[in-house]
C-alpha positions in Angstrom: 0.0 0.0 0.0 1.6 3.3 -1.2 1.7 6.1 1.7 0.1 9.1 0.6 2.3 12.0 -0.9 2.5 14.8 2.0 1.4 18.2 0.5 4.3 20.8 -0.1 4.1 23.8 2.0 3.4 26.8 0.3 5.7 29.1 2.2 8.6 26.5 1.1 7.5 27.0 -2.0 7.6 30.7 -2.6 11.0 30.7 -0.4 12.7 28.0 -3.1 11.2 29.9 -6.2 11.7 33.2 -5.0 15.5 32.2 -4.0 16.0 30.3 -6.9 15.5 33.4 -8.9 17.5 35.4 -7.3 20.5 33.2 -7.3 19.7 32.4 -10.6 20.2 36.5 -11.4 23.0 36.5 -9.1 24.7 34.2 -11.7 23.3 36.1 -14.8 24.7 39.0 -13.1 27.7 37.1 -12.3 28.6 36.1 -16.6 27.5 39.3 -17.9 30.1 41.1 -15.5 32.6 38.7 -16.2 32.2 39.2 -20.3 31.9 43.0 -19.8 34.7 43.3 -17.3 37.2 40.6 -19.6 36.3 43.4 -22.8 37.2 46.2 -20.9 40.3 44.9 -19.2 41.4 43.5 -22.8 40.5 46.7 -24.3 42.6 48.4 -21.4 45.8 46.3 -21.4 45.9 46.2 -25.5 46.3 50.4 -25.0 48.7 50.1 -22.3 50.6 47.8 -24.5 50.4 49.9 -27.2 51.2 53.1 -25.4 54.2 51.4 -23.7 55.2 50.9 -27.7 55.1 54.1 -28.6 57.2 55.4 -25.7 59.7 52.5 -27.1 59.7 53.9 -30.5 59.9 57.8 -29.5 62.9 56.8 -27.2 64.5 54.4 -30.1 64.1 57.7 -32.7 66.7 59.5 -30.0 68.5 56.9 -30.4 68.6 56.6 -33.8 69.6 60.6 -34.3 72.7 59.9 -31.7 73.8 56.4 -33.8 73.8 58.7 -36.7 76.1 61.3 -35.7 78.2 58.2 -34.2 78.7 56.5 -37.3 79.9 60.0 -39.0 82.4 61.1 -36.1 83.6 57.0 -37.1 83.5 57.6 -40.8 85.9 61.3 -40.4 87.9 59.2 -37.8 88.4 56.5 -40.0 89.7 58.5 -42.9 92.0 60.2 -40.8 93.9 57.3 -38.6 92.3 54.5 -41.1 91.6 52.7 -38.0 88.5 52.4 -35.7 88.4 51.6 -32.4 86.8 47.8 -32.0 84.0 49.1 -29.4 83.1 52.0 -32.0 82.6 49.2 -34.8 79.6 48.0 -32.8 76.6 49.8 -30.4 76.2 48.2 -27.1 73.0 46.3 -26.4 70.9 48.2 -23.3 69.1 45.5 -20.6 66.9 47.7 -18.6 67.0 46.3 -14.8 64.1 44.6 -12.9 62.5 47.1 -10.9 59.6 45.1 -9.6 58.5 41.7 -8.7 55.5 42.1 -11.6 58.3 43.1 -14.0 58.4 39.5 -15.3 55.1 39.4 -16.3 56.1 41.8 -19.1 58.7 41.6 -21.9 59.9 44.6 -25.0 62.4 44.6 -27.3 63.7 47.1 -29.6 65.7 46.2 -32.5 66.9 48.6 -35.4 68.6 47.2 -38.7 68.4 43.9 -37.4 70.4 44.4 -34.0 68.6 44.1 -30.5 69.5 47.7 -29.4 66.9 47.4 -25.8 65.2 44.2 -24.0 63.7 43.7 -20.6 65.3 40.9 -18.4 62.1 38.5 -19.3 62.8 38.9 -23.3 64.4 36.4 -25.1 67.9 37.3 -27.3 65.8 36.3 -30.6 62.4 38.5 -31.6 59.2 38.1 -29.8 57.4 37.7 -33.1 57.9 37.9 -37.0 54.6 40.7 -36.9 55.4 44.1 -37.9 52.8 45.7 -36.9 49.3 45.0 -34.3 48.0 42.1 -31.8 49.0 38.8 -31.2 48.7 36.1 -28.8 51.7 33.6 -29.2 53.1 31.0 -26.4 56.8 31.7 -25.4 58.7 29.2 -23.3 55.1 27.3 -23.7 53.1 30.2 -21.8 50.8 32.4 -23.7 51.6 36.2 -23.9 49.5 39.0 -25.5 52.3 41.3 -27.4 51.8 43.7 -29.6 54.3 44.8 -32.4 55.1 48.4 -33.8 57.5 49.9 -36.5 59.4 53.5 -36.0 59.7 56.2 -38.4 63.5 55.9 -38.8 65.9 52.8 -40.0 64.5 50.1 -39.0 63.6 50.6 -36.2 60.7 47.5 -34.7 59.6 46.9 -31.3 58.1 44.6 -29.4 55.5 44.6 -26.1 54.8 41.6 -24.6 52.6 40.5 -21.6 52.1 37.1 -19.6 48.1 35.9 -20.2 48.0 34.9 -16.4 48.8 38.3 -16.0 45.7 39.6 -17.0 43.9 36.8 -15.8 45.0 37.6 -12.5 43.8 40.3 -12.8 40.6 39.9 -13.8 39.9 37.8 -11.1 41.4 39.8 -8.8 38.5 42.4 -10.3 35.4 40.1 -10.1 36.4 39.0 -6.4 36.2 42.7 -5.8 32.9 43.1 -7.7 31.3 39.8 -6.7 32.4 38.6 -3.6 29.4 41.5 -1.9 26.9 40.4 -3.5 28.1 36.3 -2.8 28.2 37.6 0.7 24.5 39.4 0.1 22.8 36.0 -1.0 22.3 34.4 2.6 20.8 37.6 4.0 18.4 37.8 0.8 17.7 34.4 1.3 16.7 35.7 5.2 14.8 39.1 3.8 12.8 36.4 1.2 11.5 33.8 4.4 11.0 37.1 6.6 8.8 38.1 3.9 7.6 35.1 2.6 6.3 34.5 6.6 5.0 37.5 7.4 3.3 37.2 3.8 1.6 34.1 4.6 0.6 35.0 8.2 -2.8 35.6 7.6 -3.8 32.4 5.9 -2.0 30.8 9.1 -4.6 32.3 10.8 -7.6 31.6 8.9 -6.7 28.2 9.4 -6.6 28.5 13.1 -9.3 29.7 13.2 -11.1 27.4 11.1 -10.0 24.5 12.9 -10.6 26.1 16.2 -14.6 26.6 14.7 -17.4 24.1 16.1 -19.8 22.1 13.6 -22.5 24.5 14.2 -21.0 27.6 14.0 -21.9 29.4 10.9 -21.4 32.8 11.2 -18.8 34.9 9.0 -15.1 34.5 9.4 -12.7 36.9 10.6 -9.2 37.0 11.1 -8.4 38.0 14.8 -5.9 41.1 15.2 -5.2 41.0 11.6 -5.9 43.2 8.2 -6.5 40.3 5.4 -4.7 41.4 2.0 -6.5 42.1 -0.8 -5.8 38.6 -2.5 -7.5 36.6 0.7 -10.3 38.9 0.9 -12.5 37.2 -2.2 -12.0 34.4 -0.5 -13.5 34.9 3.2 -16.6 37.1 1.0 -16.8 34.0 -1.2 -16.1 31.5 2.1 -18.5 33.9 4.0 -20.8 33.9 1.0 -20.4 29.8 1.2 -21.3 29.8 5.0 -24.5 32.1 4.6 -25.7 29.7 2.0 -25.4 26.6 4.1 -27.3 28.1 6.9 -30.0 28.7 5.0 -30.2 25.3 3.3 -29.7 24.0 6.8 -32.5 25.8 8.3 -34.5 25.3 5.3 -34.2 21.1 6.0 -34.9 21.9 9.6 -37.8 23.4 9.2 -39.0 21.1 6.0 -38.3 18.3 8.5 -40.1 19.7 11.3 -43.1 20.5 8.6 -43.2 17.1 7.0 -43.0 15.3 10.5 -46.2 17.3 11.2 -48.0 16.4 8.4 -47.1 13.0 8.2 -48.7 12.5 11.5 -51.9 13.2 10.4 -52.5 10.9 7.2 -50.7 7.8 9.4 -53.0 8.7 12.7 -56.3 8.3 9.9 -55.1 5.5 8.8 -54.2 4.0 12.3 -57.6 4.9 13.4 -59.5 3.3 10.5 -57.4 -0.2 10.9 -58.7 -0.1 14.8 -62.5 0.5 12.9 -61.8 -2.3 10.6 -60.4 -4.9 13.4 -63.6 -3.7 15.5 -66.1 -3.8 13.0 -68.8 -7.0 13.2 -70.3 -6.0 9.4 -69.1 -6.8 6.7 -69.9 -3.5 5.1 -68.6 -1.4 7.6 -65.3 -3.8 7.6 -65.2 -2.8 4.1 -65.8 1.3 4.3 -63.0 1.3 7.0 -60.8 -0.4 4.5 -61.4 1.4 1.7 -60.4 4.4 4.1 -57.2 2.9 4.9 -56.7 2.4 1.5 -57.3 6.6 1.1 -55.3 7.5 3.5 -52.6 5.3 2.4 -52.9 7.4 -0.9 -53.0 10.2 0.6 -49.5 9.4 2.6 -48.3 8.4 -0.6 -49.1 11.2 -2.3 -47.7 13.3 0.5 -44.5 11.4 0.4 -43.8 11.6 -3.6 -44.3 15.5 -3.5 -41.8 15.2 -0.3 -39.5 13.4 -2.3 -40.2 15.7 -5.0 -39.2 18.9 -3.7 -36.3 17.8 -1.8 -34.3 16.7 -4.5 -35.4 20.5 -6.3 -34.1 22.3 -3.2 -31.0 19.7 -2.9 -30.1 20.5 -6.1 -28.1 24.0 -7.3 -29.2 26.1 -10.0 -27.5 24.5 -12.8 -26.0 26.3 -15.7 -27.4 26.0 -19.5 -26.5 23.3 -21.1 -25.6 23.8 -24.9 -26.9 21.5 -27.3 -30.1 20.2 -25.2 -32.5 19.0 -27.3 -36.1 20.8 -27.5 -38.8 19.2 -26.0 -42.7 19.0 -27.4 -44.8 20.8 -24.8 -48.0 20.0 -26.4 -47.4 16.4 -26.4 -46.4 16.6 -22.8 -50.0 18.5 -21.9 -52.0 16.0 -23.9 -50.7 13.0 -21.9 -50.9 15.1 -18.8 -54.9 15.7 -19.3 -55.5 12.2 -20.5 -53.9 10.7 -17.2 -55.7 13.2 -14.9 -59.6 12.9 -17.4 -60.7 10.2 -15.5 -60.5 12.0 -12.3 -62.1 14.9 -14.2 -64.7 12.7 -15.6 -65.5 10.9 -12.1 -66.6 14.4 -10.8 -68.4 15.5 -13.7 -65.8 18.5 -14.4 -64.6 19.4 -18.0 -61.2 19.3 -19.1 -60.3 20.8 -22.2 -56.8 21.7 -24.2 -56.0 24.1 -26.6 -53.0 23.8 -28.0 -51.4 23.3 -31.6 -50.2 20.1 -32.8 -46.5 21.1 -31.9 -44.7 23.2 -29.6 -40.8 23.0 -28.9 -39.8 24.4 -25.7 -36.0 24.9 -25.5 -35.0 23.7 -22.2 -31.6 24.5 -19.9 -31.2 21.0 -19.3 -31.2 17.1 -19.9 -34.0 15.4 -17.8 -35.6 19.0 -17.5 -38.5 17.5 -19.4 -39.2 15.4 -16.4 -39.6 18.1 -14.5 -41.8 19.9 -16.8 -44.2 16.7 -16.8 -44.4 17.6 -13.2 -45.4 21.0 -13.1 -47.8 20.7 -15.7 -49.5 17.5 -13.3 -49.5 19.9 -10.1 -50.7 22.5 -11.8 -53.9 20.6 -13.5 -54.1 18.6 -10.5 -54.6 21.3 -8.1 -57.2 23.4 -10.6 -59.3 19.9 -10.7 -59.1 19.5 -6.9 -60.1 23.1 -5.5 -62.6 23.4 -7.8 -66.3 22.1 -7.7 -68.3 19.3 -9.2 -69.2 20.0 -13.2 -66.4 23.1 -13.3 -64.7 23.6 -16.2 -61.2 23.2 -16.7 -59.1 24.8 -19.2 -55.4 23.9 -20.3 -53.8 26.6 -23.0 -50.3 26.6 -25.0 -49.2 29.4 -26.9 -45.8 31.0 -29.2 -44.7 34.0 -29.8 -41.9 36.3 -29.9 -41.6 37.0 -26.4 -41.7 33.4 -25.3 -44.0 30.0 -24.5 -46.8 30.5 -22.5 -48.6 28.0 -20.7 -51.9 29.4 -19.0 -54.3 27.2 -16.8 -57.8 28.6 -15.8 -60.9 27.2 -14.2 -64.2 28.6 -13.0 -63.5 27.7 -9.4 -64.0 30.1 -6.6 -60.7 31.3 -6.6 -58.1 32.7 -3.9 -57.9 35.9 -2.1 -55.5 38.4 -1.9 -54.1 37.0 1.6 -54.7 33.6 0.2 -52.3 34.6 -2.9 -50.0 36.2 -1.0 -49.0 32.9 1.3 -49.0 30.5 -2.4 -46.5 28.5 -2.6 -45.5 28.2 1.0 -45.2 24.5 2.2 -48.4 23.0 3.3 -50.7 25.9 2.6 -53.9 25.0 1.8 -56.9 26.7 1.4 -59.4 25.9 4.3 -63.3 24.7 3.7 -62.3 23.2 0.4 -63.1 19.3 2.1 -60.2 18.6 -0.2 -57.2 16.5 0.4 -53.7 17.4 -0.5 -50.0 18.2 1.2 -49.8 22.1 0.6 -46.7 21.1 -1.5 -47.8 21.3 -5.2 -47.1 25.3 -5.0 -43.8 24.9 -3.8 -43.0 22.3 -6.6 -44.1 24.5 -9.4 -42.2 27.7 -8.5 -39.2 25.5 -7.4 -39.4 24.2 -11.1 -39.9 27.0 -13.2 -37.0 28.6 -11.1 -35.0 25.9 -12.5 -36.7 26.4 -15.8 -35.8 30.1 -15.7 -39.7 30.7 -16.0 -41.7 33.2 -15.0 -45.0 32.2 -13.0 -47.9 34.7 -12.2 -51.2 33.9 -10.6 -54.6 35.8 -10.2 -58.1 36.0 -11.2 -58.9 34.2 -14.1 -60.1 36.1 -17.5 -61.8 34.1 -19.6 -63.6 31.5 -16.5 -63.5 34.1 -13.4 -61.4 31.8 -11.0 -58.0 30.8 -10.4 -55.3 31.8 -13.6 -52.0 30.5 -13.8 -50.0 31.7 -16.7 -46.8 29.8 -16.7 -43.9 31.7 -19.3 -40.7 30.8 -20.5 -39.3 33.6 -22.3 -36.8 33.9 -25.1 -33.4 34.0 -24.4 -31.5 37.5 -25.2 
């Protein structure tokens, strides 16, 4: 059996992502600083270098001026004794001393008409380099040097500037360990600013879970965070939780009181039906055995009946108002009526009362959802039903369908005596029923209906009746915008 994954914290989360970026800039930071700050010190030395050349070749064109004048004090010498002197015959090569422990990461030479005339202890008796003139990076003595090569105006004059690699890399490192080495340093204590912040951040939902937990069963009433201001990014959710909470209450009292309500009216049909059973058992006749049972047998449909419209409009308050579903077939109303009043003629006929339908052969009704059509069936029963049971022997009975561009129309009427204005006012609460009728019924068929053309996103309206004087219901499902 595997063991269940433990949920990752959220503050560890934000704490690795938000660190994680931040080191990863740290080491974007880190190359972009190292490319710019190699360029630059390239850039840099190459000009030193080149500089350094050029004081070379200024000093060499001196130089050159003075072995000029040398060699013609030599030539009038030579005519006159026709001897030189053997150290006149040749210049003297200059080694420039070692002034500083760095000095051997650089090397120059400066040779004129092919003779080394000036060389730094580092530099090698042979030339750096066969270039005449620019940049170069060339091993000597198997150790890579940047050296850059110059001519002079005069005879032949060519230096050389030369400098060890690992000098500049030295010092380049040297550089970024200056540059870097704060912010390397700065990472821990942004790492402490980001769980600091990152805690303190989170706090409140810390606390809405305290005090959630700390909540008993019963307790409904709105959430609020104790000695805190909730940010702006929890505070949809405690209106929506809040929101949530209100709702529940009022479904919960709603089954209290339906259960308290249905309790109550379910005592009476089962009491009847108790009492007729002791009539039966006591009876000696046969015929008034018989009535008591066929009392029993009313009462038992009576509870039945009771229980169905129970069962009925539980499941329409149980359920949430459901969204529109695309695509849902239309359903024929007219067919629907018609096997509505041919279930309930018989009743109709039984009491002498006529039922009559107008409607055309066909009439789609665009529904929100599958299985609405069920639903539909139902309404149309409770409201026939109830016009054939509060009305009087040989009443009429009228059932009308009708289309147009506002909508579908479904309009019920009977000659009955009606309902009042207080009577109208209190339709459709559970287990209303109009008094002195001598008519059963659960004072739930009301409730049904406006539970399902809610659902149905219908509009129901009820008053005196036009064309018959009693009761109208006009039932209407407009068209959608």
């Amino acid at each position: 059996m595997s063991r269940p994954t433990r949920p990752v914290s959220l503050q560890r989360r934000l704490m690795l992502s938000v660190t994680g970026a931040v080191a990863l800039l740290w080491l974007l930071t880190a190359w972009v600083t190292y490319r710019e700050t190699h360029h630059e010190l390239e850039e840099l030395l190459d000009a030193h270098l080149a500089q350094v050349a050029g004081l070379l070749v200024s000093q060499a064109g001196h130089g050159e001026a003075d072995a000029h004048d040398l060699d013609a004090a030599e030539a009038d010498a030579r005519d006159d004794d026709g001897d030189t002197d053997d150290k006149g015959s040749d210049h003297e090569r200059q080694d420039t001393p070692s002034l500083h422990r760095h000095a051997q990461r650089v090397a120059f030479q400066v040779w004129q008409n092919g003779q080394l005339r000036m060389r730094s202890p580092t530099a090698p008796l042979t030339p750096l380099s066969g270039l005449h003139h620019g940049f170069e990076t060339q091993e000597l003595d198997g150790e890579p040097w940047r050296l850059f090569a110059t001519q002079g105006r005069g005879r032949g004059v060519q230096v050389y500037v030369a400098e060890r690699m690992s000098s500049r890399a030295d010092i380049l490192q040297g550089l970024l360990i200056g540059l870097m080495s704060p912010l390397a340093l700065a990472l821990p204590l942004i790492a402490l600013a980001v769980w600091w912040a990152v805690r303190r951040g989170l706090r409140p939902l810390g606390l809405l879970g305290q005090t959630l937990g700390q909540r008993q069963p019963g307790d409904l009433s709105p959430v609020a965070l104790p000695g805190a201001t909730p940010p702006a990014e929890l505070l949809p959710v405690l209106q929506n939780l809040n929101d949530l909470l209100a709702r529940i209450g009022a479904l919960l009292d709603s089954e209290r009181r339906f259960t308290a309500d249905a309790a109550h009216e379910l005592r009476t049909p089962i009491a009847a039906i108790r009492a007729q059973a002791q009539v039966a058992l006591a009876a000696s006749e046969d015929a008034e055995r018989r009535h008591a049972l066929q009392a029993t047998l009313q009462g038992c449909d009576r509870a039945s009946h009771l229980v169905q419209q129970l069962l009925t409009l539980s499941r329409l308050e149980a359920a949430d108002a459901a969204a529109p579903t695309p695509g849902t077939p239309p359903v024929d109303l007219a067919a629907l009526a018609r096997a509505v009043v041919g279930e309930l003629a018989p009743e109709a006929v039984a009491r002498q009362q006529a039922l009559s339908l107008d409607a055309p052969a066909q009439l789609l009704l665009a529904l929100p959802q599958p299985g609405h059509d069920t639903l539909l069936r139902v309404l149309l029963r409770n409201l026939v039903d109830n016009a054939l049971r509060y009305s009087p022997e040989g009443a009429q009975v009228q059932v009308h369908l009708s289309q147009n561009a506002q909508g579908t129309q479904l309009a019920v009427d009977d000659n009955g005596p009606g309902l009042e204005e207080t009577e109208l006012a209190r339709l459709g609460e559970r287990f209303f029923r109009k008094l002195g009728t001598g008519r059963s019924g659960s004072g739930l068929g009301w409730s049904i209906v406006r539970r399902i053309a809610a659902a149905q996103h219908a509009q129901v309206r009820v008053g005196r009746s036009v064309p018959l004087g009693g009761l109208g219901v006009q039932v209407t499902w407009p068209v959608e915008r």
